[in-house]
N, C-alpha and C positions, 0 to 999 in steps of 0.2 A: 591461363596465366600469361602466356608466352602472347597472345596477342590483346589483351592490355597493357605490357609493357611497351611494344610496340607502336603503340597506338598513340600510347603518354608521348614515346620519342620523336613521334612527328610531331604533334602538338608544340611541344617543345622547339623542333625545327622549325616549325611553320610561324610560333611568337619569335626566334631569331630573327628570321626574313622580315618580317613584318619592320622588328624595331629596326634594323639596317635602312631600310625603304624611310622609315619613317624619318631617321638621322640625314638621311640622304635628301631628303624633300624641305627639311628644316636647314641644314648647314650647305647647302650644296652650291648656292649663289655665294657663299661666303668665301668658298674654296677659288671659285672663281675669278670674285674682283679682289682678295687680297694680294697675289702677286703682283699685278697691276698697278697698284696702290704702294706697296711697297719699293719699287722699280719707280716709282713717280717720285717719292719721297727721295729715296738716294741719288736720283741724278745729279752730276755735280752743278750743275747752274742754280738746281733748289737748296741741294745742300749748305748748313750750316756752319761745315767742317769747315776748317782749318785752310787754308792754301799750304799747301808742304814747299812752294815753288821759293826760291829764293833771289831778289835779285842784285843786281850791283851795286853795292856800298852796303850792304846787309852783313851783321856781325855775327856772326855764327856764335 
């Protein structure tokens, strides 16, 4: 009994690994070029925001 149960638990381990590998081979460019992209997006020359800057004759 004691080495089927064992046996189940690698089984077990070895479908863990497996789907890790798999998530890794499917999202793994994702992980990638998102910082990138997001870093591209916020710089302030692309940015959308606001100017917070105020200048002379400006009424607060």
């Amino acid at each position: 009994m004691k080495i089927k149960h064992l046996s189940s638990a690698n089984e077990t381990g070895q479908l863990k690994q497996e789907t890790r590998r798999n998530f890794i081979k499917k999202y793994g460019k994702l992980a990638i070029v998102t910082p990138v992209a997001v870093t591209t997006l916020m710089a302030p020359k692309t940015s959308k925001a606001m100017n917070s800057d105020t200048g002379p004759g400006d009424i607060i």
